[in-house]
C-alpha positions, -999 to +999 in steps of 0.1 A: +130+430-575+102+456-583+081+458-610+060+484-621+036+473-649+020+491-675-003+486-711-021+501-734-009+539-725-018+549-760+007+583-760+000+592-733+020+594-696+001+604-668+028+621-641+013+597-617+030+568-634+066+580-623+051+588-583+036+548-589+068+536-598+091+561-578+102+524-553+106+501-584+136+484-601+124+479-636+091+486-657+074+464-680+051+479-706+031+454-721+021+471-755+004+500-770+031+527-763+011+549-791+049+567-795+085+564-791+086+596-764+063+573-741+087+545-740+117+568-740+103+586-714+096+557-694+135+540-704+149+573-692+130+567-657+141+529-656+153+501-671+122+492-696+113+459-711+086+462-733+065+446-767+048+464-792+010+463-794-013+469-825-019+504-825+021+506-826+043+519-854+072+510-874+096+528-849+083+509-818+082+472-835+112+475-841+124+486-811+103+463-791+091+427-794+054+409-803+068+380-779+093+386-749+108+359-725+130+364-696+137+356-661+134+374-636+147+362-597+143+330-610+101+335-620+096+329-661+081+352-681+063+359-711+046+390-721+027+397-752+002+422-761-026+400-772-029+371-752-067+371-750-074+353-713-078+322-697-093+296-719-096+313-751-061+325-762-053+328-801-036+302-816-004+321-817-006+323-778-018+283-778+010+278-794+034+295-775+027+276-740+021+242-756+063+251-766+069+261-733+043+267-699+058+302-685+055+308-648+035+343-662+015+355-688+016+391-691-007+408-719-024+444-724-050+448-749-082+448-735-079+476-711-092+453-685-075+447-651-076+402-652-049+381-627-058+344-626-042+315-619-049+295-648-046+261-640-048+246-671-012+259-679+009+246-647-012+269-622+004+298-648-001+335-634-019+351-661-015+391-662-032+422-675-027+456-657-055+473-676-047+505-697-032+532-680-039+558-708-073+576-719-078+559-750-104+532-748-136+518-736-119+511-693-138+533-669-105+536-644-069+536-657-048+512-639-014+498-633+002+469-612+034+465-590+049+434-580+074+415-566+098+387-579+113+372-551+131+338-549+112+321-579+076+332-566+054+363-573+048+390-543+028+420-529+006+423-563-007+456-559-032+467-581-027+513-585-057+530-602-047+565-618-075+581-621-109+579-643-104+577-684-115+605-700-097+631-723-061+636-719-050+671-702 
């Protein structure tokens, strides 16, 4: 299956998104929609999973998750917004692999592109795509694809969009 993951796109969409993800099964947008029309946009492209990130509203919390887990071709997953990284996650994160070790970790948040196997967690695949809208101190909006094939992770592929700067 292909994935095309997304954060922190803070209402806005770049077009570039949809040519990005034109070959992929399902997205994942791993908080900081800004709006509804960015994840119903996104929905109407693909099946969307999503969680809601800080700067979200009423209307996206409780459309979306703060914690999602689900399998996908057999590889575990766990996305939140803020995870923080490798370690020095929050509590609330601590707390959610010391219940359970995920095969991924998939956050937003800190607009910064970070895959590591941290092996203090199982040799668990931690996950940030960056932020793919202008909002924010990143210099290059970002995305990732991916594959999830047989239980394992495959052809990461890190897509940059284009510099930050003011939304046209």
């Amino acid at each position: 299956m292909q994935i095309g993951l997304i954060s922190d796109t803070h209402s806005y969409l770049d077009p570039k998104v949809f040519t990005a993800f034109k070959d992929c099964d399902e997205i994942w947008h791993a908080g900081d929609f800004g709006t509804m029309a960015v994840a119903e946009e996104l929905a109407e492209f693909l099946p969307l999973k999503g969680v809601y990130g800080n700067i979200d509203d009423r209307e996206i919390r409780h459309a979306y998750p703060e914690n999602l887990r689900f399998e996908c071709e057999g590889v575990d997953i766990l996305m939140t917004h803020i995870a923080g990284r490798p370690g020095r996650y929050p509590a609330r994160v601590k707390q959610l692999l010391k219940e359970s070790t995920p095969d991924v970790l998939i956050c937003g948040h800190s607009h910064m592109v970070h895959v590591e196997n941290d092996l203090r967690h199982r040799k668990m695949k931690y996950i940030n795509p960056g932020a793919a809208g202008h909002e924010g101190h990143h210099v290059m909006r970002t995305l990732i694809k991916l594959k999830c094939v047989k239980g394992k992770l495959k052809d990461m592929k890190l897509v940059e969009l284009g510099p930050r700067g003011r939304a046209t």
